[in-house]
C-alpha positions in Angstrom: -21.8 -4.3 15.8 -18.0 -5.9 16.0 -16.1 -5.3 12.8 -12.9 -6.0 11.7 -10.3 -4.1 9.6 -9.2 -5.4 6.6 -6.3 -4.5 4.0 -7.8 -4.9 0.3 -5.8 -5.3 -2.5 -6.3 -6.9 -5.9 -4.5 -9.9 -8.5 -5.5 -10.6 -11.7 -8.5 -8.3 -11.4 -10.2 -10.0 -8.8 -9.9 -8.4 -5.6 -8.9 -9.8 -1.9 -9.0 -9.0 1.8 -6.7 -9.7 4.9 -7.1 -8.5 8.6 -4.9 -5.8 9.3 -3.1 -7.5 12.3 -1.5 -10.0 10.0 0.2 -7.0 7.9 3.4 -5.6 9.0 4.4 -3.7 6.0 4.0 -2.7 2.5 6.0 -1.4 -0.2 6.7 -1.3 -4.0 8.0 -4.4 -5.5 11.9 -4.3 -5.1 14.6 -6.7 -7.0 14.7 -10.3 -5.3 17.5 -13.1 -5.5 16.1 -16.4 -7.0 17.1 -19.9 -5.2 17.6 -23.1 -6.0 15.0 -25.8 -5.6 12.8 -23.3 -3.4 8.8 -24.5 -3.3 7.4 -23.2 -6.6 4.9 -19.9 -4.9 8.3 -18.4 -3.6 9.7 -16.5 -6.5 13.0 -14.9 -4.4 14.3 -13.5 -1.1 14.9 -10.1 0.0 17.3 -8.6 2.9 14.6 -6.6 4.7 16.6 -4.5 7.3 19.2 -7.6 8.0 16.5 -9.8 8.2 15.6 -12.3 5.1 12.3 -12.4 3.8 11.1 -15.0 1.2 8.7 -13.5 -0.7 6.2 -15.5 -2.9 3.6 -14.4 -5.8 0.4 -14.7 -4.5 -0.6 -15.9 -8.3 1.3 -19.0 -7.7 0.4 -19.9 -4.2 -3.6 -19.4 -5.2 -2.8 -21.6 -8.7 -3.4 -18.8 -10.9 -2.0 -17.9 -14.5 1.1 -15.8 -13.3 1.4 -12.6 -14.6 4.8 -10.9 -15.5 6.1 -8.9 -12.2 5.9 -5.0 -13.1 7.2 -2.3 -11.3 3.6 -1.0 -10.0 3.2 -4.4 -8.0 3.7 -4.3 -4.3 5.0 -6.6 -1.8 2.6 -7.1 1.4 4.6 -8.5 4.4 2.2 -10.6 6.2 2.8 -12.4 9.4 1.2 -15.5 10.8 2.3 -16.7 14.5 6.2 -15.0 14.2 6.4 -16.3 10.6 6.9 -13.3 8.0 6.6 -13.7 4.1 6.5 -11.1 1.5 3.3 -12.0 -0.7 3.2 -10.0 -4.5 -0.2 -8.0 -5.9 -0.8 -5.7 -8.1 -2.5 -3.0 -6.6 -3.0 -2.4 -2.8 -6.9 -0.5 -2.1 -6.5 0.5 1.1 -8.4 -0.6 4.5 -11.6 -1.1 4.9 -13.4 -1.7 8.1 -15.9 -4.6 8.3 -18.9 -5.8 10.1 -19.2 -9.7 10.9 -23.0 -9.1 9.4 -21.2 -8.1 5.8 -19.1 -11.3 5.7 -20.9 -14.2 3.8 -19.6 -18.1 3.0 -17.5 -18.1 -0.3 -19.8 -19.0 -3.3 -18.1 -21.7 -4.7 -19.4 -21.1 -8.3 -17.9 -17.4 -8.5 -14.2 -18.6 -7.9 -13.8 -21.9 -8.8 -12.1 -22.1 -11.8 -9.8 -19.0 -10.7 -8.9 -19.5 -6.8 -8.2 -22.7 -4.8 -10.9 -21.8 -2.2 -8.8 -23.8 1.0 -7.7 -20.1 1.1 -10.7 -18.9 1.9 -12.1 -17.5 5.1 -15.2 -15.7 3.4 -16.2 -13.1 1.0 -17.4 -9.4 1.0 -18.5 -6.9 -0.9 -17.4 -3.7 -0.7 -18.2 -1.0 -3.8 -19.6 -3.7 -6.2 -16.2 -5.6 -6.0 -16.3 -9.0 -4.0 -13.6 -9.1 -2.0 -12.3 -13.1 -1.4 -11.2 -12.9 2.8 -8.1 -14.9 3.2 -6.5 -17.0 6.0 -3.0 -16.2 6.9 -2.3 -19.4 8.0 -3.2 -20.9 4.7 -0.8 -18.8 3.0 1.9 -19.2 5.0 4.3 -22.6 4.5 7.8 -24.3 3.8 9.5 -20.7 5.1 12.0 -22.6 7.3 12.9 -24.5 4.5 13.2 -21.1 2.6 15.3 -19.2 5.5 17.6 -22.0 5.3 18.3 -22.2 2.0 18.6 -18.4 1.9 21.4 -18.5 4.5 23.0 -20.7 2.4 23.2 -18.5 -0.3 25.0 -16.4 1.2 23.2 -13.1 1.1 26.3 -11.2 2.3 28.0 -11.6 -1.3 24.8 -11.4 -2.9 24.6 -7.6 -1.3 28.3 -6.6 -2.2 27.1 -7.4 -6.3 23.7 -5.4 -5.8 26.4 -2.7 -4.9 27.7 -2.0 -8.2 25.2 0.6 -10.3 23.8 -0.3 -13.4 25.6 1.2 -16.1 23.9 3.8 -18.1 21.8 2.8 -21.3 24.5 3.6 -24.3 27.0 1.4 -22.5 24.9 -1.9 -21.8 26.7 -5.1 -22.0 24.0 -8.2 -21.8 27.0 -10.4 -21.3 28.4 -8.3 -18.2 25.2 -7.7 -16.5 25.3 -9.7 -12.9 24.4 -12.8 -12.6 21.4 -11.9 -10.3 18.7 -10.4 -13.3 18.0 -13.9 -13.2 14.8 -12.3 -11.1 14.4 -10.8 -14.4 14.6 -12.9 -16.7 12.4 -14.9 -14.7 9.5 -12.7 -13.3 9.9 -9.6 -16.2 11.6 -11.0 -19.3 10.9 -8.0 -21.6 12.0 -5.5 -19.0 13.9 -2.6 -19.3 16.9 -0.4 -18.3 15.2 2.1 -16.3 12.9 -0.2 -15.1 15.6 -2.2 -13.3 17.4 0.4 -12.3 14.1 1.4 -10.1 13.9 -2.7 -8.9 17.1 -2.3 -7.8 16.9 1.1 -5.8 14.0 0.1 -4.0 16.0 -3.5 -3.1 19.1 -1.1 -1.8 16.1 1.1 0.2 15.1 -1.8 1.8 18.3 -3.3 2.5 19.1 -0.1 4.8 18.5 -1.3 8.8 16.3 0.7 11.0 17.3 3.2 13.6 15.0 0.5 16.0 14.7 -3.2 15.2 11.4 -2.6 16.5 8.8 -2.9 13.2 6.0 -1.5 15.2 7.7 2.4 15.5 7.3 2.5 11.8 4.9 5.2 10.8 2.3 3.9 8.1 1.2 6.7 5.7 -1.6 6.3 3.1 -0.8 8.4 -0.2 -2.9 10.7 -1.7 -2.9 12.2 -4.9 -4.8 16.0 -5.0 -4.3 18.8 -7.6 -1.2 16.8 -9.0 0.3 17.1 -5.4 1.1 14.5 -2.9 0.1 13.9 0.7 0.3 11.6 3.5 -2.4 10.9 5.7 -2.2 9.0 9.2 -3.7 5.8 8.4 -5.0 5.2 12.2 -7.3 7.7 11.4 -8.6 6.2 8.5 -11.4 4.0 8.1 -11.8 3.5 4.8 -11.2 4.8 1.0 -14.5 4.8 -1.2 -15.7 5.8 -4.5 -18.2 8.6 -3.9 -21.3 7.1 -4.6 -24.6 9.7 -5.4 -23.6 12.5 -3.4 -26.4 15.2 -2.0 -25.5 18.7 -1.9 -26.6 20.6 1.6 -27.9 24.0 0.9 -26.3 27.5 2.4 -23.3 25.8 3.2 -20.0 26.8 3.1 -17.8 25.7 -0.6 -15.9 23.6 1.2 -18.7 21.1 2.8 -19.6 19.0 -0.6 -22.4 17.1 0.4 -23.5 14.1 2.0 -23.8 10.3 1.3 -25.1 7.1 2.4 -22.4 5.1 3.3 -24.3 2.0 4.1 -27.0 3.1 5.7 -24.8 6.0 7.5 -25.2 9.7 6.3 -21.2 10.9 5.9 -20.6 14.7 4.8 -17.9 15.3 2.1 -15.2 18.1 2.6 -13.2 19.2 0.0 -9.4 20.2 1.8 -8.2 22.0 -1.4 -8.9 25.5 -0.4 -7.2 25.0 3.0 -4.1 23.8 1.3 -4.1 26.2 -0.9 -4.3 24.4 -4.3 -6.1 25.7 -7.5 -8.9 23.1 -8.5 -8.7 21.6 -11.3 -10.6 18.3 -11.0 -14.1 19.1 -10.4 -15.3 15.8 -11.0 -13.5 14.1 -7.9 -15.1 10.5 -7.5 -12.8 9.2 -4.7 -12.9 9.8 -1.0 -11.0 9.0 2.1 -13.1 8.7 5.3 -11.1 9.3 8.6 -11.8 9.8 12.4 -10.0 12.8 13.5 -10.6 14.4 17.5 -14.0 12.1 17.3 -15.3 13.6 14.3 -16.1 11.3 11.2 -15.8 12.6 7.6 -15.1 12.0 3.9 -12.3 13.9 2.6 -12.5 14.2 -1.4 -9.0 13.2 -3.0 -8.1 12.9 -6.9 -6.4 9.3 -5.9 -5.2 6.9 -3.7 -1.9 5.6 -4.6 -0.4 3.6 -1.8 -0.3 2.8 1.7 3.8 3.4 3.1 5.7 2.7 5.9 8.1 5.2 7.3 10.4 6.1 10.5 10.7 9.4 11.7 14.2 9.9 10.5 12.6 9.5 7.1 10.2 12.8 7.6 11.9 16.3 7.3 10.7 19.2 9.0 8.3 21.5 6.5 10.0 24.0 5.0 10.3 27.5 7.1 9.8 29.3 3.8 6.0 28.3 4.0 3.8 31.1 5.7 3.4 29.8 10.3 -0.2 29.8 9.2 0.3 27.2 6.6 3.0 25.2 8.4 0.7 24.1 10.9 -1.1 21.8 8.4 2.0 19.6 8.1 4.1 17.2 9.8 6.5 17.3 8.2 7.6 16.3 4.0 9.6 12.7 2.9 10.1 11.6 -0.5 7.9 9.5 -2.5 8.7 8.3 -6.2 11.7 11.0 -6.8 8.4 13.4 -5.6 7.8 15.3 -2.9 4.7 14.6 -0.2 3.6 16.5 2.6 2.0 14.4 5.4 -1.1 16.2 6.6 -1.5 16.8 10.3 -5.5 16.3 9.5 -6.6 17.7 13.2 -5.3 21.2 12.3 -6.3 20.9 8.8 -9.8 20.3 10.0 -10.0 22.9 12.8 -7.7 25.6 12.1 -8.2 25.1 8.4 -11.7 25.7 9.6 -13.2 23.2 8.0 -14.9 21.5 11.0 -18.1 19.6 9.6 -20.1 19.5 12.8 -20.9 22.8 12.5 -23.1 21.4 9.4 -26.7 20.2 10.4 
């Protein structure tokens, strides 16, 4: 049966869906410049890598009640026919692969009073949640009306300003602050100090060119949460992130194998990674699950969270650590930084088969 892979994310607690080959990146909401008389969905610019990128709130384009920006929202770069545009949600899900058979018509009488439905490409549902499909296209408008009007705002001297630090708390000076929190005062009026000082980081981040030009050698990570650690996992290999539904424990097994689910209709076994990595449990209760493909083996891995989906280049993942046991080290591909934290992206092929964990040998 054809399916198609879709990123899920969610806005005002509804939740939506886009195919996957209309996103090109992802990341935490950074600090944007504001311009004059641009249409009313795009709420600033950003200088992505050199490039400008007009980013709009999905709230405003879909005619909702706009929420204050906050710095867990995230910025999805979509793409429709060599048009980019940053588009603002509150929380990204993950992806989720699905069948043309799962994909109904948009009842009118669930959304209309909260989404204009010309949006609309169909609906879903996916873990109790229905999922609102949209079309790129629809989305998409005005942005060489934007791009122009952010070359003429000079983004150059706009840069050299974002260059000068915040000053610490006990020396703020409302009247000295640049003229560019007008993002703030605009999208996050009650804000504070620390909080813009992590807008503005993540702007300065993103500001940074590339090694390559070339978007599609970035390396996109999902981020998992496990015994308070954090890990990266290939996100070609996954399929999906679920909430563990009624699981079934399989007798004489070994601890690691869980149990199995139905997963629509599919039995999936469970494996729990935390002994291979070597982490004390703590959680016993896990309720969340990542299921990936790894060497044509298909699995649920149990994990405490799922916290984002990342894009990285390679110069931005350090070799592990030689201080970790060979043994060990062959988990990893290496470590990067994520929220002043560190996370360890999983090589999940060796964590599976060397880790020996392999779940075929289950029947």
């Amino acid at each position: 049966m054809e399916s198609q892979i879709y990123l899920t994310f969610e806005l005002n607690s509804l939740w939506y869906g886009l195919k996957i080959d209309h996103i090109r990146e992802i990341f935490k909401l950074p600090e944007l410049t504001p311009i004059a008389d641009a249409p009313g969905d795009i709420i600033g610019i950003l200088n992505l890598r050199g490039d400008i990128l007009p980013v709009m709130h999905l709230a405003k384009r879909l005619g909702q009640t706009v929420p204050a920006c906050q710095v867990s929202d995230s910025v999805i770069v979509i793409e429709w026919q060599g048009v980019c545009v940053g588009m603002v949600v509150n929380w990204v899900h993950g992806v989720q692969a699905l069948p043309s058979s799962m994909i109904e018509p948009v009842p009118t009488y669930e959304y209309r009073n909260s989404v204009n439905l010309a949006f609309a490409s169909g609906v879903a549902e996916i873990d109790d949640h229905l999922v609102l499909l949209l079309n790129p296209e629809s989305l998409i408008r005005q942005t060489d009306e934007v791009s122009m009007m952010a070359w003429e705002a000079n983004l150059d001297n706009m840069d050299d300003e974002r260059n000068t630090p915040y000053p610490d708390e006990q020396m703020v000076d409302t009247q000295q602050q640049p003229a560019f929190t007008n993002f703030f005062s605009r999208c996050h009026p009650n804000i504070t100090l620390e909080e813009k000082a992590i807008f503005h980081q993540r702007a300065v981040h993103l500001r940074h060119t590339l090694e390559s030009s070339d978007v599609s050698e970035l390396i996109p990570l999902a981020v998992v949460e496990l015994e308070g650690e954090y890990f990266g996992l290939e996100l070609q290999q996954i399929q999906e992130f679920i909430n563990i539904p009624r699981m079934q424990p399989i007798p004489c097994c070994p601890p690691h194998i869980m149990g199995n689910i139905n997963l629509r209709g599919e039995i999936m076994t469970l494996i729990d990674i935390r002994q291979a990595l070597d982490l004390t449990h703590t959680v016993e209760n896990i309720s969340k699950a990542v299921i990936i493909e790894v060497d044509e083996i298909v699995a649920g891995i149990m994990v405490d969270q799922v916290l984002d989906v990342i894009y990285l280049t390679s110069s931005e993942i350090t070799e592990v650590p030689t201080t970790l046991p060979k043994s060990y080290q062959t988990f990893f591909q290496g470590t990067t930084q994520y929220h002043q934290k560190s996370l360890s992206v999983l090589d999940l092929s060796q964590v599976l088969f060397q880790g020996d964990l392999v779940v075929d040998q289950v029947a």
